[in-house]
N, CA, C and O atoms as a printed pandas DataFrame, in Angstrom:
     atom_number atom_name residue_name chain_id  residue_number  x_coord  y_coord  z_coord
0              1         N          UNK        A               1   90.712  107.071   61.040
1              2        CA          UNK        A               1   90.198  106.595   62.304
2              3         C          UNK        A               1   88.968  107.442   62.657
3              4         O          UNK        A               1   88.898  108.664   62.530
4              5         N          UNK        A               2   88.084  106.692   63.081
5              6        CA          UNK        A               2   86.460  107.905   63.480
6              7         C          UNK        A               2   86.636  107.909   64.771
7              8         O          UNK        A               2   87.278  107.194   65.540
8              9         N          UNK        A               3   85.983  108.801   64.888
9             10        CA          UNK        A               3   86.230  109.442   65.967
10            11         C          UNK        A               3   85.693  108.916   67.200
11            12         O          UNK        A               3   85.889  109.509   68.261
12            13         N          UNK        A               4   84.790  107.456   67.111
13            14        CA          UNK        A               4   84.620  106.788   68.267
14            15         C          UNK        A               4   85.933  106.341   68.644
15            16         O          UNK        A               4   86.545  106.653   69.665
16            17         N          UNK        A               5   86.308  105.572   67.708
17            18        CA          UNK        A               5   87.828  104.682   67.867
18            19         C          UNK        A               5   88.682  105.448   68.713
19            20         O          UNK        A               5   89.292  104.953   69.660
20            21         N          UNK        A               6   88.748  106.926   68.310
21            22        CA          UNK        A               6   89.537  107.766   69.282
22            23         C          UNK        A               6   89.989  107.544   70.010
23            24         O          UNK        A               6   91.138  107.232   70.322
24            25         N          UNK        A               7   88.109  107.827   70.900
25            26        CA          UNK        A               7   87.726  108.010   71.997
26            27         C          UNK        A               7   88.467  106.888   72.949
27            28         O          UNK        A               7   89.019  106.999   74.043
28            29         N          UNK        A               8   88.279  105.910   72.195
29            30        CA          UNK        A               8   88.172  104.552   72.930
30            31         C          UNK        A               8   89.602  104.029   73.150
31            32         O          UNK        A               8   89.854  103.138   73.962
32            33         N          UNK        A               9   90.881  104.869   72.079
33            34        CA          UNK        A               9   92.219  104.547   72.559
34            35         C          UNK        A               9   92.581  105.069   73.519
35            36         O          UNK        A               9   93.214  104.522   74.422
36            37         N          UNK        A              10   92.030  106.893   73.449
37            38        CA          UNK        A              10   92.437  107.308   74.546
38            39         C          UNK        A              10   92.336  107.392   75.753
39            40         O          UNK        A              10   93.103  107.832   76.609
40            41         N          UNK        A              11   90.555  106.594   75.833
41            42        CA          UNK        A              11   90.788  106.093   77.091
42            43         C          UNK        A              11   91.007  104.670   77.485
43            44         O          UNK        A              11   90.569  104.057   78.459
44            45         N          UNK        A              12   91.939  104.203   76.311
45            46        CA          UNK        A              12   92.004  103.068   77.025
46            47         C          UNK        A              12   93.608  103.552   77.646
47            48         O          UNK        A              12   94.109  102.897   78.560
48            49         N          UNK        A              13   94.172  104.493   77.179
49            50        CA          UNK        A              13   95.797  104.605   77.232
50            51         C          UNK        A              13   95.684  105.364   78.791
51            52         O          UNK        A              13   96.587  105.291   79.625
52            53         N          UNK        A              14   94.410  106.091   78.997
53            54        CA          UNK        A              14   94.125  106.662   80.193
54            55         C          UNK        A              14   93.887  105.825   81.464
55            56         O          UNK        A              14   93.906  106.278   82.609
56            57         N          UNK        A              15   93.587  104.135   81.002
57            58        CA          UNK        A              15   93.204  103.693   82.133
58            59         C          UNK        A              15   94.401  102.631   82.333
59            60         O          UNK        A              15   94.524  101.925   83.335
60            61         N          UNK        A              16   95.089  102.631   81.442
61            62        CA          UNK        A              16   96.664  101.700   81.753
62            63         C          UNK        A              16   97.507  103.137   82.533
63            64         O          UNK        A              16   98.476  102.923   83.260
64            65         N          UNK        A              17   97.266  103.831   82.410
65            66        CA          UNK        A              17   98.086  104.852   83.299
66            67         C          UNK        A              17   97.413  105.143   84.564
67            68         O          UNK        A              17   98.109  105.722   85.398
68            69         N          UNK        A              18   96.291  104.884   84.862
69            70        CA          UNK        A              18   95.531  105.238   86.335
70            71         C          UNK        A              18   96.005  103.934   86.554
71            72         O          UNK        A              18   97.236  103.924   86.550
72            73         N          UNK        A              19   95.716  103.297   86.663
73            74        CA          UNK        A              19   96.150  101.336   87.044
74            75         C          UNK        A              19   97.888  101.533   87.431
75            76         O          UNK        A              19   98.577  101.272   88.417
76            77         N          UNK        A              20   98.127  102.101   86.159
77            78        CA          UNK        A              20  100.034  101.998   86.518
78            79         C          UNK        A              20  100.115  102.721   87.680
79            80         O          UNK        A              20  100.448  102.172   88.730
80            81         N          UNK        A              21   99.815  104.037   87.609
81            82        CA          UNK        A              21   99.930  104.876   88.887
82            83         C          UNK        A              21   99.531  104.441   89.819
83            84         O          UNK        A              21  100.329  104.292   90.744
84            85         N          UNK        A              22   98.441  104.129   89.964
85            86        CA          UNK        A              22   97.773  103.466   91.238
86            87         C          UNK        A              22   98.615  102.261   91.667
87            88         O          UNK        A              22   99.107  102.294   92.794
88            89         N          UNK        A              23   98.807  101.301   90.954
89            90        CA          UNK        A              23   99.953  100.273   91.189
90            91         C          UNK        A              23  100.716  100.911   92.250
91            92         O          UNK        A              23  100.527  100.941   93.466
92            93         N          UNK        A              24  102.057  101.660   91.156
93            94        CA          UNK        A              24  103.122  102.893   92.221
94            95         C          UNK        A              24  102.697  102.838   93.238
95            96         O          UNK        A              24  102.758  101.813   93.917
96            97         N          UNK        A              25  102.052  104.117   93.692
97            98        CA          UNK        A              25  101.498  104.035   94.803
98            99         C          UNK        A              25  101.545  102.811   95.910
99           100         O          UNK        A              25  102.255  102.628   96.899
100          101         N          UNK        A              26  100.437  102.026   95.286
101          102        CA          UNK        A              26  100.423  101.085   96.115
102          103         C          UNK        A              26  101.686  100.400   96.629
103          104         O          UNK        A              26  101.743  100.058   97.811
104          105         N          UNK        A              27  102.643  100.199   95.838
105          106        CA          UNK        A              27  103.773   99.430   95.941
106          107         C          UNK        A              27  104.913  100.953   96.789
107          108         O          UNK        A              27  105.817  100.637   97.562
108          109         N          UNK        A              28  104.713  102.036   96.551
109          110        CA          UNK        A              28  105.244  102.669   97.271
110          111         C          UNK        A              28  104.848  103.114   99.188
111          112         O          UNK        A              28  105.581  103.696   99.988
112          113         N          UNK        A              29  103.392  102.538   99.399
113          114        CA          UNK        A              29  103.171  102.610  100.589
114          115         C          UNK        A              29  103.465  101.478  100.541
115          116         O          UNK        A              29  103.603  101.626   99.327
116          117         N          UNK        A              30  103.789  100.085  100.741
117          118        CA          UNK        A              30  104.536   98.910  101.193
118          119         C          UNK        A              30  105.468   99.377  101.313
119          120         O          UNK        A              30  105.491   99.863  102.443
120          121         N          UNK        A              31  106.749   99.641  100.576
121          122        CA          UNK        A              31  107.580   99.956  101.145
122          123         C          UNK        A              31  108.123  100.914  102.254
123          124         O          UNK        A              31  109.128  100.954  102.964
124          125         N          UNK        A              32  107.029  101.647  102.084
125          126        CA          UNK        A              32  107.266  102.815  103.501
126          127         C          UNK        A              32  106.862  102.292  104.785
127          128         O          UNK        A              32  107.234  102.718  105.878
128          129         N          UNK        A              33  105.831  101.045  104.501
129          130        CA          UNK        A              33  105.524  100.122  105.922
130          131         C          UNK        A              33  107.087   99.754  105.914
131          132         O          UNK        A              33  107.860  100.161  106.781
132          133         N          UNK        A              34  107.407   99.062  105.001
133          134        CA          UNK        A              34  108.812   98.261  105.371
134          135         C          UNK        A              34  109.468   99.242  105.984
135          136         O          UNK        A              34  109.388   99.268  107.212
136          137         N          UNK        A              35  110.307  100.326  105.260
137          138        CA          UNK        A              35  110.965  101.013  106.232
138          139         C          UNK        A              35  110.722  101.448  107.215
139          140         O          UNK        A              35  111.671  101.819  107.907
140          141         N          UNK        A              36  109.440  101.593  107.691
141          142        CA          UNK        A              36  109.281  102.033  109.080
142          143         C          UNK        A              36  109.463  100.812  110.308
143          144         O          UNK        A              36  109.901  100.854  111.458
144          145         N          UNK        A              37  108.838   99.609  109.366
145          146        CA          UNK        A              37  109.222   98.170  110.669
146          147         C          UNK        A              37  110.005   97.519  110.124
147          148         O          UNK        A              37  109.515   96.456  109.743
148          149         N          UNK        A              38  111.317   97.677  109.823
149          150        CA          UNK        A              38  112.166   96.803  108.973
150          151         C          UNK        A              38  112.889   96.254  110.209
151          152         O          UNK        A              38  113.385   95.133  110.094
152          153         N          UNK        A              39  113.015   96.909  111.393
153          154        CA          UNK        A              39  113.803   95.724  112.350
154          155         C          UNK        A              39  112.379   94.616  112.732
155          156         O          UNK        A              39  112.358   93.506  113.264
156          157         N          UNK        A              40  111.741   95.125  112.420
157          158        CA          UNK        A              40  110.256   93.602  112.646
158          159         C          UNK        A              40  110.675   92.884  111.877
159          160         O          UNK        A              40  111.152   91.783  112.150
160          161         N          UNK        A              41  110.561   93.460  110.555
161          162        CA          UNK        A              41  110.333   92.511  109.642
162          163         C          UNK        A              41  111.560   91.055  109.775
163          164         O          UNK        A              41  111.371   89.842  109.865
164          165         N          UNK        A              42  113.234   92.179  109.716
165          166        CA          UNK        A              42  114.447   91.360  109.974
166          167         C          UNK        A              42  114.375   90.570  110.826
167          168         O          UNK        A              42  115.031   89.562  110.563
168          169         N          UNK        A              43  113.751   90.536  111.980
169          170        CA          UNK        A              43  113.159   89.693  113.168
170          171         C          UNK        A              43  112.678   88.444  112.825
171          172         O          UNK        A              43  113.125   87.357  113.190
172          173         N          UNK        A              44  111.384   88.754  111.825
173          174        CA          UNK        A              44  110.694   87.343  111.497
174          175         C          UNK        A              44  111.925   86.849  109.967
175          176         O          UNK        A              44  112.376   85.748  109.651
176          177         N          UNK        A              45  112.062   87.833  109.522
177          178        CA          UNK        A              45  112.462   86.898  108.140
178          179         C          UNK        A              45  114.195   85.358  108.686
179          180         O          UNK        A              45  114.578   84.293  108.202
180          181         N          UNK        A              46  114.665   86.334  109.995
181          182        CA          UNK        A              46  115.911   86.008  110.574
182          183         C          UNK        A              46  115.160   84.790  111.237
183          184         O          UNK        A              46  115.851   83.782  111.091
184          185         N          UNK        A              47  113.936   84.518  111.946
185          186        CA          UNK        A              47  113.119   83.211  112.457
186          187         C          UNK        A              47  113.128   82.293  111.372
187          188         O          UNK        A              47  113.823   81.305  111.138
188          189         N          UNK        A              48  112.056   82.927  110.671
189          190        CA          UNK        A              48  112.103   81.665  109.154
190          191         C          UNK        A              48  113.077   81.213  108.592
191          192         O          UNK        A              48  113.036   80.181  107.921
192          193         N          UNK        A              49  114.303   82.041  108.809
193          194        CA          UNK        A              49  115.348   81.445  107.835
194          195         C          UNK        A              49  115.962   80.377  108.451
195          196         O          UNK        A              49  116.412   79.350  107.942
196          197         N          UNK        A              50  115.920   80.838  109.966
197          198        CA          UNK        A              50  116.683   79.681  110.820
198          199         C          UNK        A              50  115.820   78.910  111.284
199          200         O          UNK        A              50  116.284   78.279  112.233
200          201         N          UNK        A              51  114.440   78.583  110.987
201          202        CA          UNK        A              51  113.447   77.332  110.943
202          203         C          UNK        A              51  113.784   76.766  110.123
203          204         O          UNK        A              51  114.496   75.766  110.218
204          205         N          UNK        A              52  113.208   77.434  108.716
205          206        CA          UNK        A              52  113.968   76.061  107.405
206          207         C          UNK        A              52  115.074   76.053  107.618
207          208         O          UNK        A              52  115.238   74.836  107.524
208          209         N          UNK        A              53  116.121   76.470  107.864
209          210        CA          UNK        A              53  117.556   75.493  108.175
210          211         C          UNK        A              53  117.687   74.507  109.202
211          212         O          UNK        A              53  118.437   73.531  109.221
212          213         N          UNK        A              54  117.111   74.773  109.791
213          214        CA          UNK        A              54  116.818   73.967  111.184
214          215         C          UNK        A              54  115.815   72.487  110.630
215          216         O          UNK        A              54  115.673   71.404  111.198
216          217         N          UNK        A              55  115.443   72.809  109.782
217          218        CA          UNK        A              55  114.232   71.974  108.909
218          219         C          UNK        A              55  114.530   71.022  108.277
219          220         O          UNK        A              55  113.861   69.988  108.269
220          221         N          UNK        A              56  115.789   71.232  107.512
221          222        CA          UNK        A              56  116.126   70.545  106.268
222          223         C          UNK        A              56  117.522   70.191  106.913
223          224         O          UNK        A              56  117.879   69.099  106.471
224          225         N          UNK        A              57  118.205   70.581  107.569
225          226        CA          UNK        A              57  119.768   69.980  108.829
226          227         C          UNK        A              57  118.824   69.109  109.001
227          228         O          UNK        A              57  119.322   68.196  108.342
228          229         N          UNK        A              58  117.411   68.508  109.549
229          230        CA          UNK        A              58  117.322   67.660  110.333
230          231         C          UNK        A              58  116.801   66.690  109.825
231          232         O          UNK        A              58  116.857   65.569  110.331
232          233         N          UNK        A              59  116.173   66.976  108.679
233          234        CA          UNK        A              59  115.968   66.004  107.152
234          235         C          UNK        A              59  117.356   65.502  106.626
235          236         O          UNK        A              59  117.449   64.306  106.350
236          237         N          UNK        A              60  118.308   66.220  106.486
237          238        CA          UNK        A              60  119.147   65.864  105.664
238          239         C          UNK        A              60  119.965   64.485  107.149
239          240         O          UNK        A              60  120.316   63.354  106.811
240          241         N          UNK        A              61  120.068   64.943  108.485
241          242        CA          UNK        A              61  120.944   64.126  109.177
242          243         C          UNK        A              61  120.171   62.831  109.214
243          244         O          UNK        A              61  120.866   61.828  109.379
244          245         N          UNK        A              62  118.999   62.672  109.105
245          246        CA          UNK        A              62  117.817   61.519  109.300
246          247         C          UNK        A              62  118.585   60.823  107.932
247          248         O          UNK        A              62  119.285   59.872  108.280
248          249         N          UNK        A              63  118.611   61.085  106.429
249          250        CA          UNK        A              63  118.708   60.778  105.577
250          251         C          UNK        A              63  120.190   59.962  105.707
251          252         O          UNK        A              63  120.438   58.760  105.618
252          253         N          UNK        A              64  120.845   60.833  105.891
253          254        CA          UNK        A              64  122.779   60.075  106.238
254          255         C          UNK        A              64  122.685   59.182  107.452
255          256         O          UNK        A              64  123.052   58.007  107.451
256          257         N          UNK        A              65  122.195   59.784  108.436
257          258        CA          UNK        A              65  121.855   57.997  109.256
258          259         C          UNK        A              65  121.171   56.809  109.079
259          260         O          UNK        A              65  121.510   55.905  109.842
260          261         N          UNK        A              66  119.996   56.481  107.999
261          262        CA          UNK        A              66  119.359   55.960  107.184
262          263         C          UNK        A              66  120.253   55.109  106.500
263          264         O          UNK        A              66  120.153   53.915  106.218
264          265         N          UNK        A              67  121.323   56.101  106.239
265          266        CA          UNK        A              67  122.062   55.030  105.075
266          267         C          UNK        A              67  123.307   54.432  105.826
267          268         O          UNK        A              67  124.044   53.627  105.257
């Protein structure tokens, strides 16, 4: 292997590890938002869930009276 080729694995192996790390990171400050507003979050996700149910109960009763 010459010694450009090296060069060029090792930094390529250098920049899948800044990317990976940096990833981490990133994905580790989301989650620290989450834990800090997780009764927010439970708030909205507990809305949406009981919209689409509320959504599709009222699709589905339209459908059985239909028939």
């Amino acid at each position: 292997m010459a010694y450009s080729e090296h060069i060029e694995k090792v930094a390529s192996v250098l920049q899948t590890s800044t990317y990976t790390i940096s990833g981490g990171l990133v994905a580790g400050d989301w989650l620290s938002v989450l834990d800090s507003h997780a009764a927010a979050f439970g708030v909205v996700l507990g809305m949406l869930t009981f919209t689409t149910n509320l959504v599709f109960q009222w699709l589905n009763h339209r459908v059985i009276v239909k028939k």
